[in-house]
C-alpha positions as CSV (number, residue, x, y, z in Angstrom):
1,X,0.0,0.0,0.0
2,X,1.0,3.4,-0.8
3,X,0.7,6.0,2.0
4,X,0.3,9.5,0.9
5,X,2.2,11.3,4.1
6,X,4.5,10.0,6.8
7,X,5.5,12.8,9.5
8,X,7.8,11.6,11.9
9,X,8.4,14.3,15.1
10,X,10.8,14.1,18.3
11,X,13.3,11.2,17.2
12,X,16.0,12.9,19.2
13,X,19.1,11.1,17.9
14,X,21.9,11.3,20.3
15,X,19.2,10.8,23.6
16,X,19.3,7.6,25.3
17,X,15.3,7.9,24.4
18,X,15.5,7.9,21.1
19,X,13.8,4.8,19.2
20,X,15.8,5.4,16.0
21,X,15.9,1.9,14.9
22,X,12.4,1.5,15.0
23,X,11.9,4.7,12.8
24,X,14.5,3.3,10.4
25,X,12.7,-0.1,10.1
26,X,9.3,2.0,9.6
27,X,10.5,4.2,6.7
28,X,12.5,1.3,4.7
29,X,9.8,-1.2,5.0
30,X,6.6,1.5,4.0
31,X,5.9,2.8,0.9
32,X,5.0,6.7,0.4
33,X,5.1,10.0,-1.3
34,X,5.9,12.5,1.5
35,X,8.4,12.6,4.4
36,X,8.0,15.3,7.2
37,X,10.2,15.3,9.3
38,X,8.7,17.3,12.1
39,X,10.9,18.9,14.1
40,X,13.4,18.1,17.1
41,X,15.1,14.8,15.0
42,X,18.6,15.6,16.6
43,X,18.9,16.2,20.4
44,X,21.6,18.4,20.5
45,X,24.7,20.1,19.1
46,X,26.8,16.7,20.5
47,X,27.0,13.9,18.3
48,X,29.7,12.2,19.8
49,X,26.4,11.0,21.6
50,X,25.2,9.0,18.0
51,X,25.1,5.6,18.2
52,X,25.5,3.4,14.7
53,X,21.1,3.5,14.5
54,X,21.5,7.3,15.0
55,X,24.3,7.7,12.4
56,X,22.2,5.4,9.9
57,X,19.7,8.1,9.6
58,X,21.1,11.1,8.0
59,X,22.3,8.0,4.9
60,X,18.6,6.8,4.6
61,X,16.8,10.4,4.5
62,X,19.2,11.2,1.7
63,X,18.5,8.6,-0.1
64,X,14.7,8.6,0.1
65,X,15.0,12.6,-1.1
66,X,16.7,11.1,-4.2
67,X,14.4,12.3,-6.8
68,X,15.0,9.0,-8.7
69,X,12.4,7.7,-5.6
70,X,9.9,10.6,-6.3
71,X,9.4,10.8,-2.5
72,X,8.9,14.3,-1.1
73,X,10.9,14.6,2.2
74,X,10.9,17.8,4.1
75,X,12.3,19.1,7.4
76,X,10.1,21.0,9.6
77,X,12.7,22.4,12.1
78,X,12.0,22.3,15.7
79,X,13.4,23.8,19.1
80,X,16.1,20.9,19.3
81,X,17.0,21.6,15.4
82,X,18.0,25.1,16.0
83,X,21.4,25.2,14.9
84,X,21.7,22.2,12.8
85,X,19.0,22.3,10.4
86,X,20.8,24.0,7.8
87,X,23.7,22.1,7.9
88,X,21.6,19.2,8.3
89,X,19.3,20.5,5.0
90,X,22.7,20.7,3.3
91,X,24.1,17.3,4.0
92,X,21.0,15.3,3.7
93,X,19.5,17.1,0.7
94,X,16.4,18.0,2.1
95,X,14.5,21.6,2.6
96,X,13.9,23.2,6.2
97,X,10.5,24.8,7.2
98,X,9.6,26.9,9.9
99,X,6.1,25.0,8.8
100,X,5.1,23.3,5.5
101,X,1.8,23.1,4.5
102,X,0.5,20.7,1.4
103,X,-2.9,19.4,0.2
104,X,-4.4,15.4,0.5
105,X,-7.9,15.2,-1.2
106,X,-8.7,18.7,-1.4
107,X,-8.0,19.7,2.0
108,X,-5.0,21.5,3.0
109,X,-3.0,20.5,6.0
110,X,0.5,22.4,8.3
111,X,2.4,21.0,10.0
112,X,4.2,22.8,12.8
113,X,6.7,21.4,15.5
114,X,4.7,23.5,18.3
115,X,7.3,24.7,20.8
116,X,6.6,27.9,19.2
117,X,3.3,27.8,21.4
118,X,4.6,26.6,24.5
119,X,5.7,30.5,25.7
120,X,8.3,28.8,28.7
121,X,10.3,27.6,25.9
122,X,10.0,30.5,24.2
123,X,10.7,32.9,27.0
124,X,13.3,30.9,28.8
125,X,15.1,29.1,25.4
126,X,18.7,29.4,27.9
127,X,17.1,27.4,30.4
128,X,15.0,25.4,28.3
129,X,18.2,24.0,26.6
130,X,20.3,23.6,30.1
131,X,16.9,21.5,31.2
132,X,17.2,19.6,27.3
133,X,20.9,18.5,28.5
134,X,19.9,16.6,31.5
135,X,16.8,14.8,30.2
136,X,17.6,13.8,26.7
């Protein structure tokens, strides 16, 4: 079956919570026309904290954006991307979004990460990221 949209949000590669492999198995066994990758798919600024399933990743997304595999993949970047989306966009081949919007039978659908909406992230982003370090 071909799905029309798969968004995947908050991997966190490089947290000890991250279920990378288990994304990885989803997107190379499923077929589709749209990745969105929703925001917050690194943890941090620290890769030395990437395990082989986290490196794996980056190599699979840029393939899928191949346009030989007519498969759309975006980036929507979120408050744990800040930083590295760009260079991220760059080395995976994929386009970064503060929010992407597309139609699916005539109705038209964003996506957003949302920590733009939570205002303690947005008021206290210092402390926010100190907090980020010690749970993910």
């Amino acid at each position: 079956m071909l799905l029309d949209t798969v968004i995947i949000s908050d991997l966190h590669l490089g947290s000890d919570v991250s279920r990378a492999s288990e994304a990885l198995n989803f997107l190379r066994t499923r077929r589709f026309k749209r990745l969105i990758l929703l925001g917050d798919i690194f943890s941090d600024l620290n890769f030395r904290r990437l395990t082989k399933e986290h490196c794996s990743f980056s190599p699979t997304i840029r393939k899928l954006s191949n346009p030989k595999r007519n498969v759309e993949v975006v980036w929507v970047e979120g408050n744990h991307d800040q930083g590295l989306s760009q260079l991220m966009s760059h080395l995976v081949g994929v386009p970064v979004y503060q929010q992407y919007a597309w139609e699916f039978n005539g109705i038209r659908h964003l996506a957003v990460h949302g920590h733009q909406f939570d205002r303690f992230v947005v008021n206290n982003i210092l402390l926010s990221r100190v907090g980020d370090s010690f749970i993910c």
